[in-house]
C-alpha positions as CSV (number, residue, x, y, z in Angstrom):
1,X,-53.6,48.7,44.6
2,X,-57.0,48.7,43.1
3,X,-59.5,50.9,44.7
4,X,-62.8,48.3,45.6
5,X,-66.2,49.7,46.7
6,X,-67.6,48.0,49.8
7,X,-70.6,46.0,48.4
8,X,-72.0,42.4,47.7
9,X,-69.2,39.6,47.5
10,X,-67.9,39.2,44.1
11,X,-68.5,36.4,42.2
12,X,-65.4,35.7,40.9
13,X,-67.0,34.3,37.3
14,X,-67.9,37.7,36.8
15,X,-64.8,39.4,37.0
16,X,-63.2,37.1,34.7
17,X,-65.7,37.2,32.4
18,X,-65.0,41.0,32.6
19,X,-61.3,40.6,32.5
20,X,-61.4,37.8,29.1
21,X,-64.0,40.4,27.6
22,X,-61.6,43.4,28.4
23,X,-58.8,41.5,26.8
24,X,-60.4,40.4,23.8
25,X,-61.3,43.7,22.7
26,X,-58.1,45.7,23.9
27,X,-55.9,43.2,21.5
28,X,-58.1,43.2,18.6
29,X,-59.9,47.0,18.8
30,X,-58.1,48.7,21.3
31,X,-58.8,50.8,24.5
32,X,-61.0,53.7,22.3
33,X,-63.7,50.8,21.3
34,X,-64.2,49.9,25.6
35,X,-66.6,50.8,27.3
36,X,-68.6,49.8,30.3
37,X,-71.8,49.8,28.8
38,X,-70.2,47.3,25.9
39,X,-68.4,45.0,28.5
40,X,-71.3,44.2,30.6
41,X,-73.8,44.2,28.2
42,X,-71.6,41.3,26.6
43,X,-71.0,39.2,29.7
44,X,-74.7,39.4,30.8
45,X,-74.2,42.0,34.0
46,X,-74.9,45.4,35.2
47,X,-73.1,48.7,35.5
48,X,-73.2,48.5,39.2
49,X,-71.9,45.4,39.2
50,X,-68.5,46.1,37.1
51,X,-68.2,49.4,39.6
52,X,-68.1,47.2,42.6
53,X,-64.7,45.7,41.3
54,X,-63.2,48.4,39.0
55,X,-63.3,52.4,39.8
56,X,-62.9,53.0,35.8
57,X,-62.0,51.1,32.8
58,X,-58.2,52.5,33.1
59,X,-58.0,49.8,36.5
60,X,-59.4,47.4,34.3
61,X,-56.8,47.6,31.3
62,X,-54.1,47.7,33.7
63,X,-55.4,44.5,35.7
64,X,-55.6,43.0,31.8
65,X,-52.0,43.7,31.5
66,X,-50.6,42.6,34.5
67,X,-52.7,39.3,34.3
68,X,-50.8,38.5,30.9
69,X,-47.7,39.9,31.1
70,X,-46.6,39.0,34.6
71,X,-42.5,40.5,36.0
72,X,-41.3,37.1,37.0
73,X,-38.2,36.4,38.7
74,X,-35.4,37.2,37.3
75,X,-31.4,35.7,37.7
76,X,-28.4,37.8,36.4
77,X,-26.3,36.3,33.6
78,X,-23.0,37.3,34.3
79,X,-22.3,40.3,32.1
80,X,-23.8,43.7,31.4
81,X,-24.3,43.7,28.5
82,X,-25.8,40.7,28.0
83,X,-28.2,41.2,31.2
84,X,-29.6,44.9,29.6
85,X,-30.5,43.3,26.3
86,X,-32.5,40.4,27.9
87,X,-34.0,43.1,29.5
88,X,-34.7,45.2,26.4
89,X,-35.8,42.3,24.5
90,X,-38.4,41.3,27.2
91,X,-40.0,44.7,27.2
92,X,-40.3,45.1,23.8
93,X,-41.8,41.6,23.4
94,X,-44.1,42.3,26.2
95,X,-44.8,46.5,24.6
96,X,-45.2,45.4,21.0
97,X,-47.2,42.9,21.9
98,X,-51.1,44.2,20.8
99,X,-52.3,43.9,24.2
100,X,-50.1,46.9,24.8
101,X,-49.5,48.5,21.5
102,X,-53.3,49.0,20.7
103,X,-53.9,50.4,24.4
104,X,-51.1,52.2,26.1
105,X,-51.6,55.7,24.1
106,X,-55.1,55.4,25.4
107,X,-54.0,55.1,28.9
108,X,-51.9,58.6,28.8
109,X,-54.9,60.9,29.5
110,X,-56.4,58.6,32.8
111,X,-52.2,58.2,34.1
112,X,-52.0,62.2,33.7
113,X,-55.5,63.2,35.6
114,X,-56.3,60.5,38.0
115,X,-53.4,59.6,40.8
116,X,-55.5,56.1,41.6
117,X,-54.2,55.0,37.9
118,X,-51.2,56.2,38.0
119,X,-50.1,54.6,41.0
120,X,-52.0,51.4,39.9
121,X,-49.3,52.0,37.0
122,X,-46.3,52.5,39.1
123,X,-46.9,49.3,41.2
124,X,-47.8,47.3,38.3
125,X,-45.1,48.3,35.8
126,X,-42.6,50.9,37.1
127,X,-41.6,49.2,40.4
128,X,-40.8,45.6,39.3
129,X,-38.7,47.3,36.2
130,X,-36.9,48.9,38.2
131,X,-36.4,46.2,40.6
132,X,-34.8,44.3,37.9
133,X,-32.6,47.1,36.4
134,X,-31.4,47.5,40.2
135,X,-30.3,44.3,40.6
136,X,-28.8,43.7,36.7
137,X,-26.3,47.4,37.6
138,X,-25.5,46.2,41.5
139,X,-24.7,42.6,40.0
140,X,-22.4,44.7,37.9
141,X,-20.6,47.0,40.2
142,X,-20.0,43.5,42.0
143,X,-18.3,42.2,38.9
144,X,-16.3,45.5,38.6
145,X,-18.0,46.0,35.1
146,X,-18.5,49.7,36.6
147,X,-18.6,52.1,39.0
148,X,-21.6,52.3,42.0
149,X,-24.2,55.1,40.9
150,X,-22.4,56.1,38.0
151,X,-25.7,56.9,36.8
152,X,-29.0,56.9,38.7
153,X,-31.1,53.9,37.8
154,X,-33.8,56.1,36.9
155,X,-32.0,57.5,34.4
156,X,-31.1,53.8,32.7
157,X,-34.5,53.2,32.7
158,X,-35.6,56.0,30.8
159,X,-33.2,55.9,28.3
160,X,-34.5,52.5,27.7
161,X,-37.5,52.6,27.9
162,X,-38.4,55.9,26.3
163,X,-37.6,55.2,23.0
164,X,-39.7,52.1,22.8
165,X,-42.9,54.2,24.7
166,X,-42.2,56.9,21.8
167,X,-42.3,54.9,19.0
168,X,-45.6,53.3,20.4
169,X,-47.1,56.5,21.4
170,X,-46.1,58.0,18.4
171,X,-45.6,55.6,15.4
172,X,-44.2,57.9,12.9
173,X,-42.8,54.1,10.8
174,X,-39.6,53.6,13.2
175,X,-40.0,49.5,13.8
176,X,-39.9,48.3,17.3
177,X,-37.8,45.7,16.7
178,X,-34.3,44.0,18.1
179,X,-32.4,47.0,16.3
180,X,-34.1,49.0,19.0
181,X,-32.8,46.7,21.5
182,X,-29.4,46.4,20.5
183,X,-28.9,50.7,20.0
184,X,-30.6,51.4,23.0
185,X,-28.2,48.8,25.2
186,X,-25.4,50.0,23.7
187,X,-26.3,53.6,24.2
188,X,-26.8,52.8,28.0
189,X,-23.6,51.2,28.1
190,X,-21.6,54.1,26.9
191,X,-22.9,56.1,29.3
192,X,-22.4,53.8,32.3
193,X,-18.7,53.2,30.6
194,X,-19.1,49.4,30.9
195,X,-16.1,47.8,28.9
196,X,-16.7,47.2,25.2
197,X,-16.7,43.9,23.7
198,X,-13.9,43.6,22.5
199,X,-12.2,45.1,25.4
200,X,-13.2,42.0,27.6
201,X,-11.6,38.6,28.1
């Protein structure tokens, strides 16, 4: 969780203010234009004061993130297929979306160097992904659609989401788009050996 100095009560009007600042410049400037000095001097507070709630802008950001783009629950549909490419198209809404797009290759450097971030990260993001993709491949070894730990969850997850954290990290003019989606489910399907289409019903 968020590391938090022992210090004055908040005042919770603050750390929104901070939070609807934070927000307003990540989506329309992007992570390298934030600073401390900027945010506080804009909402009318101190250094200290942003320091009590926030150990460094990375904590922040993430918070930012979180606040908008909430993992709710989530109910299988039924099929494969159908399940991985709600879930594709849900993280590529949420990753294309500026709030992440203009922001996430300026994360990279604090998730590599400081463990506090990257753990903030993992509980934020990683977990409740993977939650989900847990429960979308054991609702389909129920279904007989394949076989238990074919492949390691991990290992779904990364095929789907690395292609859409390449092409934001690096945009060398491949579109994030449902294209994406669609390739990368299939992709995952083939290797899981989930029946085709065609070979259903």
């Amino acid at each position: 969780m968020t590391s938090r100095k022992v210090g004055r009560p908040f005042q919770t009007g603050i750390s929104e203010a901070l939070m609807q600042a934070a927000e307003r410049i990540m989506a329309d400037e992007g992570y390298s234009h934030l600073s401390v000095d900027r945010l506080v001097t804009e909402i009318g507070t101190t250094r200290p004061t942003f320091y009590r709630r926030y150990p460094n802008l990375a904590h922040l950001v993430l918070d930012v993130m979180r606040s908008r783009y909430p993992v709710g629950e989530y109910q299988t549909s039924g099929d494969l297929r159908e399940d991985l490419l709600r879930f594709q198209r849900d993280e590529i809404t949420v990753f294309s979306a500026p709030l992440f797009r203009n922001n996430l290759a300026g994360l990279m450097e604090p998730l590599r160097l400081d463990p506090e971030t990257r753990d903030l990260f993992t509980e934020y993001f990683t977990v409740p992904r993977r939650a989900r993709l847990e429960a979308i491949l054991a609702a389909a070894v129920g279904r007989e659609e394949i076989v238990r730990d074919a492949v390691p969850v991990d290992t779904v997850r990364d095929l789907l989401m690395g292609p859409i954290l390449a092409r934001l990290v690096l945009p060398l003019g491949a579109p994030i788009d449902d294209a994406l989606a669609r390739n990368t489910v299939l992709a995952v399907c083939e290797l899981l050996e989930a029946p085709r289409e065609a070979d259903r019903g």
